[in-house]
C-alpha positions in Angstrom: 17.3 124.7 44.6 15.0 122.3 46.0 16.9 120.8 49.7 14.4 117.8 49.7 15.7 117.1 46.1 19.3 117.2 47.3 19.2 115.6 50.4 17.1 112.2 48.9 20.2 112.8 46.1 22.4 112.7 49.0 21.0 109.8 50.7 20.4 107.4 47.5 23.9 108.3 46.8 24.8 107.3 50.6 22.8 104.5 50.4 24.5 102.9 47.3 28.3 103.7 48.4 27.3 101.7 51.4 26.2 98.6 49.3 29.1 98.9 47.2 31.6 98.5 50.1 29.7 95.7 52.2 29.3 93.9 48.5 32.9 94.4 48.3 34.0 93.6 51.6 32.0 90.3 51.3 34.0 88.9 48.7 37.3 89.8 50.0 36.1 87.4 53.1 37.6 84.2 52.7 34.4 81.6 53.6 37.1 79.3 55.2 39.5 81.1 57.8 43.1 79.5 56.7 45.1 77.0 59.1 48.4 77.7 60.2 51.5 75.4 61.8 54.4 75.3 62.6 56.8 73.8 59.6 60.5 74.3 61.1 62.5 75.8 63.9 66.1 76.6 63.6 68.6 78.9 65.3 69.7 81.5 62.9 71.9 83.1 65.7 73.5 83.8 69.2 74.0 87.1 70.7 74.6 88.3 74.1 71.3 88.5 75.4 69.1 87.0 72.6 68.6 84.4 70.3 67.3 84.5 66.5 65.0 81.8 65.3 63.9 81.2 61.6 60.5 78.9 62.3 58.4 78.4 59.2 55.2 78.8 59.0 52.8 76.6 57.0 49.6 78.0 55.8 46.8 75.8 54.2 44.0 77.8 52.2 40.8 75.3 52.5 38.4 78.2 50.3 38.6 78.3 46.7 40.1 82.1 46.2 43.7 82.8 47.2 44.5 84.7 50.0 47.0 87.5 49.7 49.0 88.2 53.0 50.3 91.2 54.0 51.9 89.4 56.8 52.1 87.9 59.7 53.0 87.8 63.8 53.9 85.1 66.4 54.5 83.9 69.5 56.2 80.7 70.3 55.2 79.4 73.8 57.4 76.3 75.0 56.0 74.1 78.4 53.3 77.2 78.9 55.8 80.2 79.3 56.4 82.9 76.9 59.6 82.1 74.6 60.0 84.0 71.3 57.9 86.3 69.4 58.4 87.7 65.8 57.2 89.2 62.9 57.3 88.9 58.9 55.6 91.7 56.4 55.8 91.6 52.8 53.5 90.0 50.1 51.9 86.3 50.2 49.5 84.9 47.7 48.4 81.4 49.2 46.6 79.5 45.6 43.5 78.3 46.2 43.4 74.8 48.3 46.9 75.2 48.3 49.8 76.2 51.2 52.5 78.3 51.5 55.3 78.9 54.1 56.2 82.0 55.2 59.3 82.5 57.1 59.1 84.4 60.4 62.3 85.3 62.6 62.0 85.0 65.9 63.7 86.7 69.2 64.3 85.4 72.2 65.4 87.0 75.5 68.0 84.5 76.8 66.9 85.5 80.1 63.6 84.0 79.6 65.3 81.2 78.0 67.6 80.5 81.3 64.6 81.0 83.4 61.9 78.4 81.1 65.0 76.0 82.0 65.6 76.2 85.5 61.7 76.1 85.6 62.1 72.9 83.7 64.7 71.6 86.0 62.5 72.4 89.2 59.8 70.2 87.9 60.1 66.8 89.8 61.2 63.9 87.5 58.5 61.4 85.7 57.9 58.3 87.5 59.2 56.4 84.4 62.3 58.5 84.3 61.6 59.1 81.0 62.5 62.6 79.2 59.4 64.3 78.7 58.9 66.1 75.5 58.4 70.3 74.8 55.0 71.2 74.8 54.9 74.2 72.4 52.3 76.5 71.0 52.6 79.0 68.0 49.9 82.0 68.0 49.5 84.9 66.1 48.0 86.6 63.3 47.9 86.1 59.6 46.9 89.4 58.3 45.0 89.8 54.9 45.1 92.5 52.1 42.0 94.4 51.4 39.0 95.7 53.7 37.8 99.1 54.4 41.5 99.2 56.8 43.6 97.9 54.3 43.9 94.5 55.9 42.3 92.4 58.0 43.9 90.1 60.9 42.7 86.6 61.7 43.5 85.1 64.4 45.4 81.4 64.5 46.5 79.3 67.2 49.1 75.2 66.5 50.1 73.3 69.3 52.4 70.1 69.4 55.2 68.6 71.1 58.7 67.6 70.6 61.0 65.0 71.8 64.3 65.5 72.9 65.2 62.2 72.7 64.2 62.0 68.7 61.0 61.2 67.1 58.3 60.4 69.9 56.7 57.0 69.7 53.2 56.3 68.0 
């Protein structure tokens, strides 16, 4: 046998496998990365030392293919400190220009709960005297199905605030 023969066999054959998975890859790219926020925050439940949250999260597919999820992890930050952080797997399809929520449970030490409080408390009062709202931030990662690892993590970031006094004014 001819080894000039087989190794050009060998590199054609290389050189086609590797344009067949960047072709691939391409398309499972979505050309718009989706946006994620935060849809709702409840307590699911009260234990000794932690808290359960159920926050749902919404996601907004701007691209014109739907994204399938294979799932997704968060933090919730409240006033800049660390609160909760959680995780949901399973399957998501998100339609094209569409949303979805996906429901995430959260946990959340109640030690770093009593201490974002008494940090709260040792802030010196507005000059209005005026409650000031929550400042809270939701990261994470929405992870997508396919590419040469099996999925693909992008990351996404929603801030906002809430009132305790009800709905802040405009």
């Amino acid at each position: 046998m001819n080894m000039k023969k087989i190794s050009g066999w060998t590199r054609a054959l290389f050189v086609m496998v590797a344009l067949l998975l960047l072709g691939g890859c391409a398309g499972l790219n979505p050309e718009s990365e989706p946006r994620v926020s935060l849809a709702n925050l409840q307590v699911q439940e009260v234990r000794g030392l932690e808290t359960v949250f159920l926050v749902e999260l919404r996601i907004l597919n701007p691209d014109d293919t739907a994204l399938q999820l294979r799932g997704v992890d968060c933090e919730l930050i409240v006033d800049g400190r660390p609160f909760a952080t959680g995780l949901s797997g399973g399957s998501y399809e998100v339609p094209p220009y569409g949303s979805l929520t996906v429901p995430v449970r959260l946990y959340a030490s109640m030690l770093d709960m009593v201490s974002s409080v008494v940090a709260r408390l040792q802030q010196p009062p507005p000059r209005s005297g005026a409650v000031e709202p929550l400042r809270y931030e939701v990261t994470g990662h929405v992870r997508l199905a396919g590419g040469i690892g099996g999925t693909r993590a992008l990351p996404f970031a929603s801030k906002g605030e809430l009132s305790l006094l009800g709905p802040l004014p405009r």
